[in-house]
N, C-alpha and C positions, 0 to 999 in steps of 0.2 A: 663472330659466329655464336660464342658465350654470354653475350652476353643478355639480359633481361631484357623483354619488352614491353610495354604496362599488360598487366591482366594477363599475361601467357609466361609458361614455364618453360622454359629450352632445356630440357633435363637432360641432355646427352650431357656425360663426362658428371657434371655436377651431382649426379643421384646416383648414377648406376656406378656397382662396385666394380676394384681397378680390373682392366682388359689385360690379359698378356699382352708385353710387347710383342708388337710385329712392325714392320717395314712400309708395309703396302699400304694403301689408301686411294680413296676413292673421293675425287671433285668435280665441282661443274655448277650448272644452273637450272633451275626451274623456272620456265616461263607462268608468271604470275599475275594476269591478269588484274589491274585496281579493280578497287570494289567502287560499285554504284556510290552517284550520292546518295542516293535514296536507296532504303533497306528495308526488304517487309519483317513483318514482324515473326517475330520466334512465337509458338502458339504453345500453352499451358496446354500439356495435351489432357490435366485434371479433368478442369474444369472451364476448356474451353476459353481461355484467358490470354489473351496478345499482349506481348513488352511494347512500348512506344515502338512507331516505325520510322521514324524520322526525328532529329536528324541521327547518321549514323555511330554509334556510341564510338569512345575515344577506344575502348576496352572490352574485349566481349564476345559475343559469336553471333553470325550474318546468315538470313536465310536468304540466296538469291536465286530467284526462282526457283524453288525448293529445293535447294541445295547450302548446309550448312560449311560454314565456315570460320575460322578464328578472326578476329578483327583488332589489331593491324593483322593482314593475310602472311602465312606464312605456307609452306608444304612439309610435308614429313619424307624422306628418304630411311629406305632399310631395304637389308638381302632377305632375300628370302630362298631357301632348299636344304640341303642336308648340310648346314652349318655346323661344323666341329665342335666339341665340348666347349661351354664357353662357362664363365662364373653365374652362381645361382643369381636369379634375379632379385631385385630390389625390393624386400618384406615389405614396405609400409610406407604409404608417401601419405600428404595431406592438401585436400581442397576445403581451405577456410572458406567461414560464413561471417563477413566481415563486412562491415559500414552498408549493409544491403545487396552485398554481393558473392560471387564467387569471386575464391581468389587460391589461387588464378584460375581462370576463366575456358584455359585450354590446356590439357594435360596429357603426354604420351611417356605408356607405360608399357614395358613388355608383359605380356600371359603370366599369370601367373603372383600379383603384385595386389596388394591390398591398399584398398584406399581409405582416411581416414576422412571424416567430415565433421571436426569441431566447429560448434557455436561460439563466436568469439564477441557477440553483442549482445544489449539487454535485454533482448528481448528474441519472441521465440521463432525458430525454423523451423522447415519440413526439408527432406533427401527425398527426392525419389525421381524414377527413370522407368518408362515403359519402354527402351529397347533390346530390343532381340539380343544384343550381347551379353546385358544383366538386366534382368527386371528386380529391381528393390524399390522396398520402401519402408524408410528410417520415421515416418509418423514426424508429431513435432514433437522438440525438448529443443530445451532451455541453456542458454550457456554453463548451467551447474550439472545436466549431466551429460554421460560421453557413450553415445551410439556406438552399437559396434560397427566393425571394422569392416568394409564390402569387397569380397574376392572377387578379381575380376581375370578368370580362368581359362577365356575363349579369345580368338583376336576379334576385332570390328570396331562399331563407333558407339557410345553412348554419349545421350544426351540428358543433361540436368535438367531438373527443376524444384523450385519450393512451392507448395500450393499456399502459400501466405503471400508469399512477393514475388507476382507474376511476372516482372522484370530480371528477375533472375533464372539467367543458365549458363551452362557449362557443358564443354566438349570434352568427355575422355575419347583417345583414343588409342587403341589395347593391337598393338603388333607382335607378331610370334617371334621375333628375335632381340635380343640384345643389342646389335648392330645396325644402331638407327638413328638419323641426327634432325635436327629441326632445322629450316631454312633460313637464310636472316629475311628481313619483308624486300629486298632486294632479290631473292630467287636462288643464291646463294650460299653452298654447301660443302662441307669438306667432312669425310666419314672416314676419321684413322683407325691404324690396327688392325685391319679387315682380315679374317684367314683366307690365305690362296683357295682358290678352287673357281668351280663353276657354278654360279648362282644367279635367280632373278633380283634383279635391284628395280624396287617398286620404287614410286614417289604417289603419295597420297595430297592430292591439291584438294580437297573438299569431300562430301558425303557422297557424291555420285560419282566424282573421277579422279581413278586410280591408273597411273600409266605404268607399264613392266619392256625393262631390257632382257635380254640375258645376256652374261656376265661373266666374262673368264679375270680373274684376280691370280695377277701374276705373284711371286713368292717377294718380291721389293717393288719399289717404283711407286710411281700415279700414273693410277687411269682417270681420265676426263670424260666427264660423261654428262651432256647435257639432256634435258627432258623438252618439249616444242609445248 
């Protein structure tokens, strides 16, 4: 479940600080459709600018039928509703600008979480994002100096891009709770520590669909919960 997959970050457990114990948890599966072999292209919404559309990168994010995605495919699971005090979220993560890419390539982060964007090659980048969840834009510089840091304060999806190297993007995606796990590309999920109660448990398969249960979380055990 932890582990790495190229170009995508499984941040559950590894990033977010420690959860109180608890008992209970939550597993099951996400049906996850493969990806095409063919994949249109992700479009520089700049300047109007398309990444290669064929073939589909090893690493990276997939427009299929305009609908973005992480690529190898994964889903995001998390509760959502009146979630008990939980620990402050995670200050400050990083999506490097490395060998001509992001890295990693796909990021989920609860509200509230700053993201940083080092240049780590010789030459120069642009940040920026025309979506509804953060619009910024970090201009270009150089790996000597260090852009500030983008709060990302609301939940939904952003999408990267550099307007130097229209091949490059990236998927944040910004969920309102701390209790949240990433798929393995198997479909694949297991979400510990969960506090009791009643909640909706979303799974985010792509930019256009988002499936919800609702969710009674007993005080010990596993509940199984699969998504179609």
């Amino acid at each position: 479940m932890r582990r790495m997959l190229p170009g995508l970050l499984l941040a559950v457990g590894l990033l977010l600080p420690h959860r109180p114990v608890a008992a209970a948890e939550i597993e099951g599966k996400v049906n996850l459709p493969p990806l095409p072999a063919q994949a249109n292209p992700v479009t520089n919404q700049r300047y109007n600018l398309s990444g290669p559309a064929t073939p589909v990168p090893k690493s990276g994010i997939t427009n299929v039928d305009g609908a973005f995605m992480p690529n190898p495919r994964v889903g995001v699971v998390y509760l959502e509703g009146e979630v008990p005090a939980s620990p402050a979220p995670l200050r400050s993560v990083r999506i490097e600008q490395k060998d001509q890419a992001f890295v990693p390539s796909f990021l989920v982060i609860p509200a509230g979480t700053k993201v940083e964007f080092p240049n780590l090659d010789d030459f120069y980048h642009s940040v920026f994002s025309n979506s509804p969840t953060k619009r910024f834009d970090l201009g270009r510089f150089s790996s000597k100096e260090t852009p500030s840091p983008v709060l990302y304060d609301k939940p939904g999806l952003g999408i990267l891009y550099c307007d130097i190297h229209s091949n490059m993007r990236a998927l944040i995606l910004v969920v309102p709770t701390p209790w949240f796990v990433v798929t393995d590309k198997d479909g694949r999920y297991r979400l510990p520590d969960v506090p009791p109660g009643k909640y909706k448990l979303k799974v985010w398969k792509d930019s256009s669909t988002t499936l919800e249960r609702e969710v009674v979380i007993p005080a010990a055990g596993t509940l199984h919960v699969d998504f179609p």
